[in-house]
Every structure is written in structure tokens, then in C-alpha cells.
C-alpha positions as a printed Julia matrix, in Angstrom:
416×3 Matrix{Float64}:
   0.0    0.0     0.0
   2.84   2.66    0.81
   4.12   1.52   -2.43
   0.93   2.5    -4.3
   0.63   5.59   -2.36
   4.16   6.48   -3.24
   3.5    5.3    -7.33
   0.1    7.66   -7.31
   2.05  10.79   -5.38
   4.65  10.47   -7.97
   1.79  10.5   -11.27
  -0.07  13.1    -9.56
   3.67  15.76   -9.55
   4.45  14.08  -12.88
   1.34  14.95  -14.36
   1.24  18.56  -12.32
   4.42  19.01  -13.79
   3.8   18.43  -17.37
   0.76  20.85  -16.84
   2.72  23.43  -15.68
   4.95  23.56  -18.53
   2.58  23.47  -21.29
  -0.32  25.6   -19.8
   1.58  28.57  -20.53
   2.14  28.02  -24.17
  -1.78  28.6   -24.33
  -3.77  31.58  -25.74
  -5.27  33.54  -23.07
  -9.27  34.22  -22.94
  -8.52  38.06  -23.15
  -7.34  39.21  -26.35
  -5.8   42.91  -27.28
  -4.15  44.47  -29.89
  -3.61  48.04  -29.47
  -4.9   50.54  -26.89
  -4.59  53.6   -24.63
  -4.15  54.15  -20.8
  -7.31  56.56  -19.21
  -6.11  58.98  -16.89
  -4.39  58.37  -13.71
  -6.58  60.66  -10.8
  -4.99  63.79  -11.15
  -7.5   66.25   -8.93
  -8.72  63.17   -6.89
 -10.12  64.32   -3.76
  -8.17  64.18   -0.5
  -8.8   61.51    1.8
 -10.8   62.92    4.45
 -13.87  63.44    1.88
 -13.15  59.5     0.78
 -16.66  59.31    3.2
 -18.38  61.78    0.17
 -20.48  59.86   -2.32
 -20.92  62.73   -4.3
 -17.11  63.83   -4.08
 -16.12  59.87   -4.82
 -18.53  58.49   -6.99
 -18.29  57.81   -9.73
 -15.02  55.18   -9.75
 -12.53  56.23  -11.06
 -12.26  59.72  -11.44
 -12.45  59.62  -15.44
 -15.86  58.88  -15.17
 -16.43  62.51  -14.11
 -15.37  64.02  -16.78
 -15.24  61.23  -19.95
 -18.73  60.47  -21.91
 -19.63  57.53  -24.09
 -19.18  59.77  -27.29
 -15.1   60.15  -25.76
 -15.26  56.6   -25.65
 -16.4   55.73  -28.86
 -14.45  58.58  -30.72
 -10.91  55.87  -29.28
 -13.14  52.84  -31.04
 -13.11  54.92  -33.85
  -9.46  56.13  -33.87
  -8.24  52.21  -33.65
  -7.8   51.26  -30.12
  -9.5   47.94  -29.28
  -8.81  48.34  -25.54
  -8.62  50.78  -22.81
  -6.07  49.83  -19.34
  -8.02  51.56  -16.69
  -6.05  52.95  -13.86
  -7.68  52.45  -10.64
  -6.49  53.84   -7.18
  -6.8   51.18   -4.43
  -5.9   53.23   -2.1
  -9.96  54.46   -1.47
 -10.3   50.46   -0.87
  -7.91  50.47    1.56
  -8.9   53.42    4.0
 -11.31  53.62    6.61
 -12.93  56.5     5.34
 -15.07  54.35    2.39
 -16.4   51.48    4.91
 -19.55  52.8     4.33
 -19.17  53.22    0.45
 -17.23  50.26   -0.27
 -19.86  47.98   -1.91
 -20.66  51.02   -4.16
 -16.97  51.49   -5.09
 -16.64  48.0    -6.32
 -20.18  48.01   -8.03
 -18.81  51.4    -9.47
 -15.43  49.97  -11.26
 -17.26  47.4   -12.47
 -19.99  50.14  -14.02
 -16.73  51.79  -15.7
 -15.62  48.61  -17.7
 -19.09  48.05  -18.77
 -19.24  51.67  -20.37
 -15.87  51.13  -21.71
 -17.41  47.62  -23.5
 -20.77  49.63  -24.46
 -18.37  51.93  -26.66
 -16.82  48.45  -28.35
 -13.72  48.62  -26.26
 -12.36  45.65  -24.04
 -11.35  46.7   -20.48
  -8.42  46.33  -18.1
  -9.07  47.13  -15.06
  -5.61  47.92  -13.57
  -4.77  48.23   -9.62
  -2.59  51.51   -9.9
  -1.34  52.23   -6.46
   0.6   55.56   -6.03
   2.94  57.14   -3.53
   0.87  58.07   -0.35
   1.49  61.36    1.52
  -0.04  64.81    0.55
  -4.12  63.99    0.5
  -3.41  60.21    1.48
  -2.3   57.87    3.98
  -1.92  54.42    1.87
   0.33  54.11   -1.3
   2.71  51.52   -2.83
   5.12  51.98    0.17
   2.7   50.7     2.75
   1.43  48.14    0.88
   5.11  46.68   -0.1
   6.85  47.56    3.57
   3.7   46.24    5.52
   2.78  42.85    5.95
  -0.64  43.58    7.1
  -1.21  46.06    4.26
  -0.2   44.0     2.32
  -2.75  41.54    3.64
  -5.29  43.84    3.6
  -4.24  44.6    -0.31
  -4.52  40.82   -1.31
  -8.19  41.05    0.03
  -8.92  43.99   -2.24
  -7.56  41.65   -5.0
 -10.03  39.2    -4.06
 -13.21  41.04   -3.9
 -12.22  43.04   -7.26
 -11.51  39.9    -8.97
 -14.8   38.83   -6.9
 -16.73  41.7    -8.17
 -15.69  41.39  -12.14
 -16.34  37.95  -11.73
 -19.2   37.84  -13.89
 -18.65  40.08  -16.44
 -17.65  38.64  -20.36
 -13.87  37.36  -19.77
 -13.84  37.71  -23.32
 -14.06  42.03  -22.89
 -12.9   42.76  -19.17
  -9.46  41.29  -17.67
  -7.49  42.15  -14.43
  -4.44  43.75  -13.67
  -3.59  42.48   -9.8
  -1.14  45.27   -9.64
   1.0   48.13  -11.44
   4.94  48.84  -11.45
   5.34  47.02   -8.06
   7.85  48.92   -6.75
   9.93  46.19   -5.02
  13.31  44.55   -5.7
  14.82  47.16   -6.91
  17.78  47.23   -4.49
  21.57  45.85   -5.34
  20.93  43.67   -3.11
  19.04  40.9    -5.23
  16.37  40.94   -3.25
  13.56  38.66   -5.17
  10.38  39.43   -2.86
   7.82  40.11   -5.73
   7.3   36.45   -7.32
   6.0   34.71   -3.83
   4.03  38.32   -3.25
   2.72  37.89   -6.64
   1.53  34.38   -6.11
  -0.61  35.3    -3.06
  -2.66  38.2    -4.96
  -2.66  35.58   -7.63
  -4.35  33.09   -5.92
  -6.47  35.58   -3.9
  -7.63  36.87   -7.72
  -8.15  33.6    -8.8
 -10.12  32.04   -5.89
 -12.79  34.58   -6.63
 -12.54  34.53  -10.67
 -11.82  31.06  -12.54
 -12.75  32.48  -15.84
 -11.13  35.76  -15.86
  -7.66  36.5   -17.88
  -5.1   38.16  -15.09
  -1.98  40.18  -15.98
   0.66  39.81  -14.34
   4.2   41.22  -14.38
   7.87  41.86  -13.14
   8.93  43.68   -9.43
  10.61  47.15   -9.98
   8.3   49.14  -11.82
   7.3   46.3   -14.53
  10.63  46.73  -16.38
  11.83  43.8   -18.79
  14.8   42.36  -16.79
  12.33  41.96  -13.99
   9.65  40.14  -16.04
  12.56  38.35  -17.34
  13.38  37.14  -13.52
   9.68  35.41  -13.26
   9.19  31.54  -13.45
   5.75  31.59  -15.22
   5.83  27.75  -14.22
   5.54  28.57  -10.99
   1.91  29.94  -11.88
   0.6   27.27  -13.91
  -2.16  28.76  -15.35
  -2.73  29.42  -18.9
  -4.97  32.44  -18.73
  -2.32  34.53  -17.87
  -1.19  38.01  -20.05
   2.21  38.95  -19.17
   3.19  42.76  -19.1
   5.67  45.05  -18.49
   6.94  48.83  -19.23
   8.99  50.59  -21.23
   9.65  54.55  -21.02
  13.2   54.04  -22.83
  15.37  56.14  -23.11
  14.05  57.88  -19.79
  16.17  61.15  -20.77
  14.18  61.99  -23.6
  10.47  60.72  -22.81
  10.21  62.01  -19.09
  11.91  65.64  -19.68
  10.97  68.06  -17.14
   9.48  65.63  -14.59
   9.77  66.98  -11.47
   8.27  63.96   -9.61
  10.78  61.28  -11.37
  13.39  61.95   -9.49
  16.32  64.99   -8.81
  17.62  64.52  -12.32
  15.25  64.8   -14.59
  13.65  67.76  -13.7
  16.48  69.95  -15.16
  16.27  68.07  -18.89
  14.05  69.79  -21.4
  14.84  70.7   -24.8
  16.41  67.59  -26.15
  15.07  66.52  -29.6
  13.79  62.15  -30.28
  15.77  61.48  -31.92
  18.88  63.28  -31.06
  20.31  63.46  -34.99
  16.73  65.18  -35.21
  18.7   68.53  -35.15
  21.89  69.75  -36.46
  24.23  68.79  -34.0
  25.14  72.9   -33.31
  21.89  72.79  -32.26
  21.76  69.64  -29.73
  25.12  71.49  -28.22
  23.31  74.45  -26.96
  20.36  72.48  -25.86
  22.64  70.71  -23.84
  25.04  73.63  -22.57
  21.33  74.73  -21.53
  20.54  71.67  -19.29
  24.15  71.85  -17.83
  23.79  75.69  -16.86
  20.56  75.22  -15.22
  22.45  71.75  -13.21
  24.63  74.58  -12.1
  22.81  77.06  -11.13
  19.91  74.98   -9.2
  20.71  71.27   -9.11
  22.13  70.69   -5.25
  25.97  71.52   -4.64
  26.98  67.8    -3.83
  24.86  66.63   -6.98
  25.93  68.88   -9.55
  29.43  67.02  -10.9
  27.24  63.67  -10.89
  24.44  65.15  -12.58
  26.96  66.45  -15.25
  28.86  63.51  -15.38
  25.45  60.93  -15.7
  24.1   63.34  -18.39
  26.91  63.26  -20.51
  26.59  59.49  -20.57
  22.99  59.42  -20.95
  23.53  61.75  -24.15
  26.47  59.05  -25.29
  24.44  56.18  -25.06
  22.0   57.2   -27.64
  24.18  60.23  -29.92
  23.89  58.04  -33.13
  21.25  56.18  -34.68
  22.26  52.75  -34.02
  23.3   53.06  -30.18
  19.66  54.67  -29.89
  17.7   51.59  -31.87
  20.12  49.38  -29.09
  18.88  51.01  -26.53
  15.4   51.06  -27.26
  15.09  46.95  -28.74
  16.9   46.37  -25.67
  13.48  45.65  -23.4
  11.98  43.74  -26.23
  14.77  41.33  -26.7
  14.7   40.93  -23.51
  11.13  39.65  -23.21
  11.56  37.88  -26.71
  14.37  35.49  -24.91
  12.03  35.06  -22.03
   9.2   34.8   -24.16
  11.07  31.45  -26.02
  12.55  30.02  -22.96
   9.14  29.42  -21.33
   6.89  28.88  -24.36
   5.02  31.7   -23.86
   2.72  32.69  -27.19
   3.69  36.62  -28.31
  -0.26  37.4   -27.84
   0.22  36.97  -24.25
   2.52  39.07  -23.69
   1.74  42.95  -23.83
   3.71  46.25  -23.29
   1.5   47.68  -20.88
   3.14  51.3   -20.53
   5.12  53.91  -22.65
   5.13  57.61  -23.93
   6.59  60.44  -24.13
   5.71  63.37  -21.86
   3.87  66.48  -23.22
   4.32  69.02  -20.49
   4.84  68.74  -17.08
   2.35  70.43  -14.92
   3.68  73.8   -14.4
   6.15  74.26  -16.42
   6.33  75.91  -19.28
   7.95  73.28  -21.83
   6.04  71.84  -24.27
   7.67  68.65  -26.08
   7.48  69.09  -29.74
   4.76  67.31  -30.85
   6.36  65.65  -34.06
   8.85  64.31  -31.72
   6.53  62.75  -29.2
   4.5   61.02  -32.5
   7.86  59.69  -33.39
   8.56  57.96  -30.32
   5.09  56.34  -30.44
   5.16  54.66  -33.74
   8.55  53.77  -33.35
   7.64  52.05  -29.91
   4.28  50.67  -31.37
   6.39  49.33  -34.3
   8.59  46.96  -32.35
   5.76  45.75  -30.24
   3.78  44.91  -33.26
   6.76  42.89  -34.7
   7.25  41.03  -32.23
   3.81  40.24  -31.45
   3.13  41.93  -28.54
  -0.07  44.0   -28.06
   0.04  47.56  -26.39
  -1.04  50.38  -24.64
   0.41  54.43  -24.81
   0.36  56.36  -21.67
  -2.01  58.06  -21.84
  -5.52  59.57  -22.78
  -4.54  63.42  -20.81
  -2.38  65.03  -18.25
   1.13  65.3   -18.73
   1.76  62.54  -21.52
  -1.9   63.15  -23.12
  -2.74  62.3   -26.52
  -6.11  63.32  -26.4
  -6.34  65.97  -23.54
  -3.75  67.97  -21.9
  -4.46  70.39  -19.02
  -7.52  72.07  -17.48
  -9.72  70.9   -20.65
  -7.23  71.86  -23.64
  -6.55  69.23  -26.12
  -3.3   67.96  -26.52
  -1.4   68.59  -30.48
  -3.44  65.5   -32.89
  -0.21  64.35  -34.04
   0.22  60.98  -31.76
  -3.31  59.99  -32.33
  -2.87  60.69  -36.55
   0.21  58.58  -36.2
  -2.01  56.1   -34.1
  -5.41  56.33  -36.9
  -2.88  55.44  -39.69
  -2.32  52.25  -38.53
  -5.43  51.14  -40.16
């Protein structure tokens, strides 16, 4: 008899093992070719009105502003799906107890509009930095074990309340640029997180398509460091980011760090301009590094642009650069049998303006980026989604209800 036992044991991880490596190699449910991120809550209200159903509903905030004509106008332009940023933060704060059934009902509301205009829906967990109007960000929920805990429950009653809906037109993103392992250290903390809210998502939802991704901010290498085999599932849609090269797409972004905030001016590609011309533009970002840039930052500043600019000064270190992320994925893609269609890149653009401030990136330059980003997604068979509909890398909208230049979304309409 312990001989039996130990003959069926050993069938049951033979044949658990054979699933796992050939489940991935499966379409998923949820299928998407080309599409557009909605706006991230950009006048959201602060948290002690969270308790407000007229200053919180409806969920998310685009839903305040965006009609079913703005929706079908993107059907119309060529985008097949919309990723729809959702804070969790609301979900997570003691201020909505009393709301929270209507929050839930309410994102699922949004991705049935979004289907009404002939779009498929993503709804995407988008947690931000807390502070300023809110207590709970991505910090808490990554440095916390029982936010963390509290976060996987949110998982489970989103993927709970979408449950139902067409798995064919709505999937689920458990959670955006986890911001975690991205130390020297190694650290590897995001694959056993990712499991959990995996399960959690699952338990609730056996039909619906998740995305999943890499730790540190969705990047390539990360996705790159995932055993999908470890998630043997085959309705699974891998994603991950790319905002390469970061000097050019994120110029003037004061909230991306103490570098980047000083670099406007710079042309995509840099051979756009005569090189005279890309000189002065960058004697102009090292002057201002001077004059304002902190004293015991300025020489590494300096030093780290230079580099920057001499990773991507001619055409072919620039197309390097950029295929690097894709190759990337490509390898990981054919190491794990993982179909193109499941993988998609979830993120890029290039910024418009940054609130406040003055600059305003060329707009011929910005449609450049885009269709040469969308073009090596496309080849390798990976479906995607620009950042984003307004705000500071709008395509549609810019600020305080003016409309960003048309030339992204022309580039975008003559892809049919």
C-alpha cells in the first residue's frame, strides 16, 4: 500500500508538472491588440472626503469628466482596448467602509461603459505614492505585511466583483509597477508576493484572464526574472513597461526623481537637429544643473548626463537602446513557451508638459517615439497600450480641458 501511495504521489507531480509547462504556451481568454491608458486621478479628492459619495462616486475619477461619445471617438481612432487605472488606495482606508460595496459596483460600471463603446477593459490596480491627500500608497502596501494583507483582500473582492462580467471584454491587472526589488541587493520578494494576490484573484474569478508582471516598476529584466511555471495557469497576459530612453520621454518631470527635472529641450531622436543645435540644448541643461541642481549633486548630474547623451548620440546606439526591453522579453518569451499574444507592453510615452512648467515637447517628436515604440511591439507580437488619454503625456487631452497637439493619435489612426 505505501508503495501505491508512493506510485500515485509520484503520477499526480508528474502529471502537475507536465501541466505546468505546457499551460503557458496557451492563448489567453482576453485578447488585445492596441490601446490607450485613461487617466491616472490627477485632482482626486483628499482623503478625508473619501466618506463623500458625491465627491467619490463615480469610480474612477475619469468617469467625471469622460462620456460615451469620448469613448467611442478611441473605437473609432483604432484602439480595441482601454487599461483603466484604478487607485486602491480608497479600498484600503477607513474613510469608504460605508461606500465600499458602491466602489466596487462602481469599477465594475466603468468597464461596462468602456465595453458599451466596443472597447475591451483592463481594469488595472494603480497604487501611487501616499502622503499629501493620502495615507496608503505603494510603500505601505510593499513595507507592511498587514497592508499587504489587507491589499490581497482587495484583490479578491475586485476579482470577486468582475467575476461575472464577459472574460472575453474585461481582464485584471492584480497590480502596477510594483515597486519592489529594486535594491543591489538581489532581493527577489515580488514572485512569492505575486503568487498570493494571484491566488487571492483567482479564488474569486476562474474564468477571468489576469496580468501579471515583473517587481521594480514592470521593467523587462524583472519580467525576465519570473518563473511563469511557478503559476501554472494558462490564462495569464504577461506585461511590463517601457519609457526608454528615460532622458528623452520624461523631460521636465519633477516627480521622477532629482535629475530629470532639469532636462528639457532635447530633440527624439537626437540626430533630429543639427548637431550645433543639440550642443546648446545641452550647454542649456548643464547651466541650469549649475545654477539649481544641489551643490553635492551637480558634478554627478553632469557627469550621468553626458553618458545618458552618449548612449544614444547616433542612430544605431539609440535603436540598441530602445530593442533592448523587447529582446529581452523575446528570450524570455522562447525560454518558457510563452505565445507573443500573451505578452503585452502595458506602458510607454513620451511626456507632453509637465504640470507647471512651461515646456512643451514638440509634438512631431513625441508622434515619433510612439510609432517607433508601437512598431517593435507589433513585430514582435506583442499588443500595447500608450500612456495616456490626458495630463502630462496626453494624446487626447492635456491640461484644465485643452486638447493635446493630434499628431500621436494621426500617427495612431494610420495604422489602419
Amino acid at each position: 500500500m505505501a508503495l501505491l501511495g508512493r506510485m500515485i504521489k509520484t503520477l499526480i507531480a508528474t502529471l502537475l508538472a507536465l501541466g505546468a509547462t505546457a499551460m503557458p504556451g496557451h492563448a489567453a481568454t482576453f485578447s488585445m491588440k492596441r490601446g490607450l491608458n485613461l487617466d491616472q486621478w490627477t485632482t482626486w479628492t483628499g482623503e478625508e472626503k473619501w466618506n463623500d459619495p458625491n465627491a467619490i462616486l463615480p469610480y474612477p475619477e475619469w468617469r467625471k469628466f469622460l462620456k460615451d461619445d469620448d469613448l467611442k471617438a478611441l473605437k473609432e481612432a483604432g484602439f480595441d482596448f482601454l487599461r483603466m487605472p484604478v487607485d486602491p488606495s480608497p479600498f484600503l482606508s477607513d474613510e469608504t467602509l460605508a461606500l465600499r460595496d458602491d466602489l466596487y459596483a462602481s469599477v465594475r460600471d466603468s468597464a461596462r461603459m468602456i465595453n458599451r463603446a466596443g472597447l475591451k477593459a483592463i481594469v488595472d490596480l494603480h497604487l501611487i505614492p501616499a502622503g499629501g491627500n493620502r495615507k496608503i500608497g505603494m510603500g505601505e502596501v510593499m513595507d507592511d505585511p498587514a497592508t499587504f494583507d489587507a491589499y490581497v483582500e482587495v484583490v479578491r473582492k475586485m476579482a470577486h466583483t468582475l467575476s461575472q462580467e464577459d472574460p472575453g471584454q474585461v481582464a485584471f491587472e492584480l497590480m502596477n509597477e510594483p515597486i519592489v526589488d529594486c535594491d543591489d541587493k538581489g532581493t527577489n520578494l515580488w514572485p512569492d508576493r505575486q503568487k498570493k494576490l494571484f491566488a487571492a484573484a483567482r479564488s474569486s474569478a476562474t474564468r477571468l484572464t489576469l496580468i501579471l508582471t515583473g517587481g521594480c516598476y514592470s521593467n523587462a529584466a524583472s519580467l525576465a526574472k519570473i518563473d511563469p511555471k511557478a503559476i501554472p495557469d494558462d490564462n495569464i497576459i504577461w506585461t511590463f513597461h517601457s519609457y526608454d530612453p528615460f532622458l528623452l520621454t520624461h523631460q521636465g518631470a519633477t516627480w521622477a526623481g532629482d535629475f530629470i527635472r532639469y532636462v528639457t529641450g532635447l530633440p527624439y531622436p537626437l540626430t533630429a537637429v543639427p548637431h550645433a543645435r543639440l550642443d546648446v540644448a545641452l550647454e542649456t541643461i548643464r547651466d541650469r544643473i549649475r545654477a539649481e541642481a544641489p551643490w553635492t549633486r551637480r558634478s554627478g548630474m553632469l557627469a550621468y548626463l553626458d553618458e545618458q547623451v552618449a548612449g544614444m548620440d547616433s542612430p544605431d546606439r539609440l535603436v540598441g537602446q530602445m530593442d533592448a526591453p523587447f529582446r529581452t522579453v523575446e528570450d524570455w518569451v522562447k525560454a518558457n513557451g510563452i505565445k507573443p499574444e500573451n505578452i503585452t507592453l502595458g506602458e510607454f510615452g513620451m511626456i507632453r508638459q509637465e504640470y507647471g512648467n512651461p515646456y512643451v515637447m514638440p509634438a512631431e517628436y513625441r508622434a515619433a517615439y510612439v510609432r517607433d515604440m508601437i512598431a517593435r511591439a507589433e513585430a514582435h507580437g506583442f499588443s500595447w497600450s500608450v500612456w495616456g488619454y490626458g495630463g502630462a503625456f496626453g494624446i487626447v487631452d492635456a491640461f484644465d480641458g485643452a486638447k493635446a497637439e493630434p499628431n500621436v493619435m494621426d500617427a495612431i489612426r494610420s495604422l489602419h
